[in-house]
C-alpha positions in Angstrom: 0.0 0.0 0.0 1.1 3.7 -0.8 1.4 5.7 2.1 -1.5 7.7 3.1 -1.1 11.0 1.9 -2.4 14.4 4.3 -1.8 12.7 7.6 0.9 14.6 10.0 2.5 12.7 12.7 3.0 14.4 15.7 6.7 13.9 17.3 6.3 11.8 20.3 5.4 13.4 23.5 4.4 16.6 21.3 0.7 16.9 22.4 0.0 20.7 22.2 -1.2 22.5 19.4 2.2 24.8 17.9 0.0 27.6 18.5 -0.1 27.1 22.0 0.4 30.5 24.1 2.8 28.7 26.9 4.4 30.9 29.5 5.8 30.4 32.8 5.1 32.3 36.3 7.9 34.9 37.2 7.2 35.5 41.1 7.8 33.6 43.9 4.2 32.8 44.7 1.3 33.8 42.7 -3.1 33.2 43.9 -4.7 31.6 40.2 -8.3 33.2 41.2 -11.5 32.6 39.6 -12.2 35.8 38.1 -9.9 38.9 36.7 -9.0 40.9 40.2 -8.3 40.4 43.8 -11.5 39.9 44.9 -12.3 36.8 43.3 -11.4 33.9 45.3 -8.2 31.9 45.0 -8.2 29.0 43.0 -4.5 27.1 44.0 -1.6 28.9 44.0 1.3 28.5 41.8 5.1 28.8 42.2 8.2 30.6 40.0 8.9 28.4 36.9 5.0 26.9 37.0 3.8 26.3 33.2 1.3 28.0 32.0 -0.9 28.1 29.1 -3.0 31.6 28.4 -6.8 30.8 27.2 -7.5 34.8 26.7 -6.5 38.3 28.0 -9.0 40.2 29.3 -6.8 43.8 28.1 -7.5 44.4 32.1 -4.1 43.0 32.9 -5.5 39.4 33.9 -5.0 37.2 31.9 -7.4 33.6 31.6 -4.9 30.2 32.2 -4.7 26.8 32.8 -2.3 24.8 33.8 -0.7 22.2 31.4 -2.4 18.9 33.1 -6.1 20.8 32.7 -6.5 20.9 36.6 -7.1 24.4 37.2 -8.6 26.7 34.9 -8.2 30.5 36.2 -6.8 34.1 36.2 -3.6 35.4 36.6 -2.4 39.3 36.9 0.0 39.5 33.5 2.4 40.9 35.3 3.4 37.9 36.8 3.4 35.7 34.0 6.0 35.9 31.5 5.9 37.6 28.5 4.6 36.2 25.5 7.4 34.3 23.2 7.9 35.5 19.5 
């Protein structure tokens, strides 16, 4: 049989999409909350070096995460999350 033409294999271990907006926490200890601002309750709290992946930004300075295992889906002040990689 020919080989099937149109089907990409994904390089092992490679399960998110290339578009995927990963970043990483930059303080020491930072609240994931359930809304955009402080007075939302605090979801779990992450540590420096936590992966990150960014669902949204609400232009308010929040912006919407999860974490990589789909535990915890929440918001995080951009400042503490790195920049976005080019």
């Amino acid at each position: 049989h020919p080989p099937a033409t149109g089907t990409a294999l994904l390089a092992p271990g490679l399960t998110e999409d290339p578009e995927t907006d990963k970043r990483s926490i930059r303080a020491a200890r930072v609240n994931m909350r359930q809304g955009p601002g402080t007075a939302y309750p605090i979801i779990t709290r992450l540590l420096a070096g936590d992966e990150v992946i960014v669902i949204g930004d609400s232009g308010t300075g929040w912006l919407h995460l999860r974490t990589p295992d789909n535990e915890h889906f929440g918001w995080i002040a951009a400042s503490l999350v790195s920049q976005k990689a080019p």
